[in-house]
C-alpha positions in Angstrom: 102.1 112.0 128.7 104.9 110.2 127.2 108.2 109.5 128.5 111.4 110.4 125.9 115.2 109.4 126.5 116.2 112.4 124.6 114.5 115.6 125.1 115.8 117.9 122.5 115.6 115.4 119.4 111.6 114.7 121.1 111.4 118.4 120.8 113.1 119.1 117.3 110.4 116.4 116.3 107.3 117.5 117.3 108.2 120.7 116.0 108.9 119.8 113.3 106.3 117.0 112.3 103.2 118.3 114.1 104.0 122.4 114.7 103.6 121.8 118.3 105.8 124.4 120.5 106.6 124.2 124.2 103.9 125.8 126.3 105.1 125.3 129.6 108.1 123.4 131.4 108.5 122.5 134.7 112.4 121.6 135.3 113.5 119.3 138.8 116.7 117.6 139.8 115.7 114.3 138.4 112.7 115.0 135.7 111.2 117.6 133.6 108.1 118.2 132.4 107.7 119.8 128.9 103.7 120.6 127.6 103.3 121.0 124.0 100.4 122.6 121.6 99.6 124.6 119.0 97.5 127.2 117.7 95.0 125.2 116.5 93.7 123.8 119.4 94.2 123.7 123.4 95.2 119.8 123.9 98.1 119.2 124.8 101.1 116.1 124.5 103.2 116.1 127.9 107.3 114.9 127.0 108.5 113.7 130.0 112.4 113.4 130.7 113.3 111.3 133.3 117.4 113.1 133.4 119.8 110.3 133.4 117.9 107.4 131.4 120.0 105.7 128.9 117.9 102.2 128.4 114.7 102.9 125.9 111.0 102.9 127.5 108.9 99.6 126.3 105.4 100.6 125.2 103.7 97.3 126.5 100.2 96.8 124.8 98.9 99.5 126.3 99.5 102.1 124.4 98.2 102.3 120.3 99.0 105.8 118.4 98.1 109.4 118.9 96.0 110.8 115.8 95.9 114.5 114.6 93.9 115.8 112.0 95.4 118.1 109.0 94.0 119.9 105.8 95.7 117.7 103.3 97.8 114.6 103.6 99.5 114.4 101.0 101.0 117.7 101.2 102.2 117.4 104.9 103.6 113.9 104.4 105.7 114.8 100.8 106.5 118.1 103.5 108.2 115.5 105.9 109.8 114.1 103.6 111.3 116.5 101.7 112.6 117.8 105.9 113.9 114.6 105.8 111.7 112.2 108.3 110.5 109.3 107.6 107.3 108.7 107.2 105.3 105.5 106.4 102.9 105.5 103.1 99.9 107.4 103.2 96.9 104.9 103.0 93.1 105.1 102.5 90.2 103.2 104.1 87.3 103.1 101.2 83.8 101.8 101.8 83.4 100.6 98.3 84.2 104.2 96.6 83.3 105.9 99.5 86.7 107.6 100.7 86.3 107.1 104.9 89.7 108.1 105.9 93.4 109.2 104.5 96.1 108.9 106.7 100.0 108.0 107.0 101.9 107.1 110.6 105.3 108.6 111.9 107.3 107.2 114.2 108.7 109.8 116.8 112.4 109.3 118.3 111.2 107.2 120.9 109.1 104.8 118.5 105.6 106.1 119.4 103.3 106.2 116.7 101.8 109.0 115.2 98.6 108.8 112.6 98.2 112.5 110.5 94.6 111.9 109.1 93.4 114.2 106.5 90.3 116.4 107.5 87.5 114.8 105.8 84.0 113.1 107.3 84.4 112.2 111.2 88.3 113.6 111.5 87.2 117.2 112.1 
């Protein structure tokens, strides 16, 4: 679960950047709860809206980075681009030429990170 400050840019977003859709919302008179996923698998990311919050949520040190897992980098991240987000430089982590990992973070509209790894070796 994560907590967002303004519900339909945090929806827009993860629509957007990570194909995930609304699957269920629970609305009250001071919060709702909004649970996202996709097609590709049953996990889901919880948005909640506390209604009326103006200040931005801290992270602490708590919290690090949610990770999904796509066929090809490269393609989704010059993709978010081109839909005009933001996101940082895809990277590699080699054990000598041994590609390990591929991957690139993404800020959402609350500054929680996102890592898109490419589907290769353990990131199945």
């Amino acid at each position: 679960m994560i907590r967002v400050r303004d519900l339909e840019a945090s929806l827009r977003f993860y629509r957007e950047v990570l194909a995930l859709t609304p699957s269920h919302r629970l609305d009250f008179p001071e919060f709702s709860l909004v649970y996202l996923r996709n097609a590709e698998t049953h996990v889901e990311i919880e948005l909640t809206w506390n209604k009326g919050r103006q200040e931005p949520y801290t992270h602490g040190d708590g919290y690090g980075h949610v990770a999904v897992v796509v066929d090809d980098v490269s393609a989704w991240h010059a993709e978010l681009v081109r839909g005009g987000h933001d996101p940082l430089p895809v990277k590699e982590f080699k054990a000598g030429d041994t590609l390990l990992a591929r991957f690139f973070f993404i800020l959402d509209p609350d500054g929680y990170k996102i890592e898109v790894l490419e589907r290769h070796g353990h990131y199945r």
